[in-house]
C-alpha positions in Angstrom: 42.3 -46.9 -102.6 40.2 -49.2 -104.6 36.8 -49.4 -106.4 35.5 -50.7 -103.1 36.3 -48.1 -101.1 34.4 -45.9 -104.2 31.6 -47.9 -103.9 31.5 -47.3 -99.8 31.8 -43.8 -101.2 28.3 -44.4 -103.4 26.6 -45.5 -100.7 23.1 -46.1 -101.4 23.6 -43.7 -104.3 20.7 -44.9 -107.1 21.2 -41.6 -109.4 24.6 -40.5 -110.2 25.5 -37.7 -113.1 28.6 -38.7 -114.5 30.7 -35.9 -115.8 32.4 -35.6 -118.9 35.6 -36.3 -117.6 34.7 -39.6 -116.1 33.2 -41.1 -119.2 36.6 -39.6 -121.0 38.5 -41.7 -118.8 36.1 -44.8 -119.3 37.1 -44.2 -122.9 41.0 -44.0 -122.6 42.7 -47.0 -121.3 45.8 -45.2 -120.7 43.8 -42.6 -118.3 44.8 -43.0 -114.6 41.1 -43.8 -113.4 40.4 -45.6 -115.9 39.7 -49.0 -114.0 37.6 -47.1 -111.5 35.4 -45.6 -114.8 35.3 -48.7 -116.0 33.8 -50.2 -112.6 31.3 -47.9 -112.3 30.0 -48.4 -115.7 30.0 -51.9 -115.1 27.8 -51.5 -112.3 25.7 -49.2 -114.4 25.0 -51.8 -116.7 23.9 -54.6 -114.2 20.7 -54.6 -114.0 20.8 -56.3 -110.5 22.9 -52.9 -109.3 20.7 -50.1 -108.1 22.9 -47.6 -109.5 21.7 -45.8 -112.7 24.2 -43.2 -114.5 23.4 -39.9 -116.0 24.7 -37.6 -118.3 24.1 -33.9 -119.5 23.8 -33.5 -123.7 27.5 -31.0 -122.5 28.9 -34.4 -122.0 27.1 -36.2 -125.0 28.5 -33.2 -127.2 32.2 -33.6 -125.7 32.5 -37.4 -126.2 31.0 -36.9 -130.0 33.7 -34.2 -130.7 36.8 -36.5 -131.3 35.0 -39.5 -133.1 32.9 -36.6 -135.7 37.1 -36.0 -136.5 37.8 -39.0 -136.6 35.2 -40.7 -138.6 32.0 -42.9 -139.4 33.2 -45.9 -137.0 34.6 -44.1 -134.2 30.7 -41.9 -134.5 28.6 -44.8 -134.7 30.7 -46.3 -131.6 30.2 -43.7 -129.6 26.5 -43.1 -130.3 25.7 -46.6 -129.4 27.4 -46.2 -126.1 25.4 -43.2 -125.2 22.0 -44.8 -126.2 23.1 -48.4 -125.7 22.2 -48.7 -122.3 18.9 -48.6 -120.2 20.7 -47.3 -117.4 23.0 -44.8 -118.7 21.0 -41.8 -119.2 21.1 -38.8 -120.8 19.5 -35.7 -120.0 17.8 -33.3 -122.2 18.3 -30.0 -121.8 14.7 -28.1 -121.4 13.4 -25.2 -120.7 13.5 -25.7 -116.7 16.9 -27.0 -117.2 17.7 -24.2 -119.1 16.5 -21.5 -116.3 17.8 -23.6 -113.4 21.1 -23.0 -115.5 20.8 -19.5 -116.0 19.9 -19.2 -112.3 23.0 -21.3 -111.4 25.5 -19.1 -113.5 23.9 -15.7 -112.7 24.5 -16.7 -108.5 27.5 -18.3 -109.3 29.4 -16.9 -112.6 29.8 -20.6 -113.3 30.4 -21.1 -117.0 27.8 -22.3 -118.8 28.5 -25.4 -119.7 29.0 -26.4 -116.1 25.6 -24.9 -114.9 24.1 -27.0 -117.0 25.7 -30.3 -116.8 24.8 -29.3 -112.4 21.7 -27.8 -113.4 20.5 -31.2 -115.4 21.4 -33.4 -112.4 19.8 -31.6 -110.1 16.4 -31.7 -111.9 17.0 -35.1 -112.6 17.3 -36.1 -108.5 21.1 -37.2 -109.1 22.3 -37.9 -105.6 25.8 -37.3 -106.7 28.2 -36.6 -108.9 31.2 -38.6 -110.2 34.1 -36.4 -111.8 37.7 -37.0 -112.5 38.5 -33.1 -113.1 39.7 -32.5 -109.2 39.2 -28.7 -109.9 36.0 -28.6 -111.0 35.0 -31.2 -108.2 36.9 -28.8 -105.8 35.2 -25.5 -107.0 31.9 -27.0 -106.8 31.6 -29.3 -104.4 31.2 -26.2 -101.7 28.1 -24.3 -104.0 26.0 -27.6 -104.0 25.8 -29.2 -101.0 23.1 -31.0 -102.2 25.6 -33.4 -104.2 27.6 -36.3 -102.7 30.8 -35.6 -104.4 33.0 -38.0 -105.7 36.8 -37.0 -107.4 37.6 -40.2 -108.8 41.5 -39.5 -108.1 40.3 -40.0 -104.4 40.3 -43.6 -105.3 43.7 -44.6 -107.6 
């Protein structure tokens, strides 16, 4: 598998909500999918590509976790990464985002966290999501349909 066969994958896709495992990886070197991260953020910042990249503020608080520990550098780092970019996106969690959440965990039983990083790409018209948790990629890819899914461990 390479990043061509995940870009076949994409498609046409112009709005994908990246997951917070995916920009983990992009972060860690060492992470198996970490090339394929990588690509995709590439693309995301080529203005010529199509392909924009979201976020929900679930991810935004994950990556911040580790570099508030870790100190001023590692912080500033990663909060010019997630505002860096035109077309890396993050997504603000409203009041519609909010109820769209509460409505996705009270059909579901979905944690929280996950209804809203689904419920803030669904309101944003994401046409898929990119993950590198195969579990969470398995549990939900069957609740929303709507979704093209894509496990980036399909791809190593």
């Amino acid at each position: 598998m390479s990043a061509a066969e995940l870009d076949a994958a994409l498609g046409q896709t112009e709005r994908a909500l990246l997951d917070s495992s995916t920009l983990i990886a992009y972060h860690q070197p060492a992470e198996s999918a970490h090339s394929l991260a990588k690509h995709l953020l590439v693309r995301i910042g080529n203005e010529a590509d199509s392909l924009v990249g979201y976020y929900a503020m679930v991810t935004a608080a994950e990556l911040l976790i580790r570099p508030i520990r870790t100190g001023a550098a590692e912080l500033t780092f990663m909060h010019e990464f997630l505002t860096g970019s035109p077309k890396l996106r993050g997504l603000v969690v409203d009041l519609p985002v909010a109820q769209q959440a509460a409505t996705i965990r009270a059909a579901t039983g979905l944690r929280l966290p996950d209804a809203i990083v689904v419920a803030s790409g669904l309101l944003a018209g994401c046409e898929a999501i990119v993950t590198n948790d195969e579990q969470w990629c398995r549990r939900l890819q069957p609740l929303f349909r709507q979704f093209r899914w894509i496990y980036l461990g399909d791809y190593l």
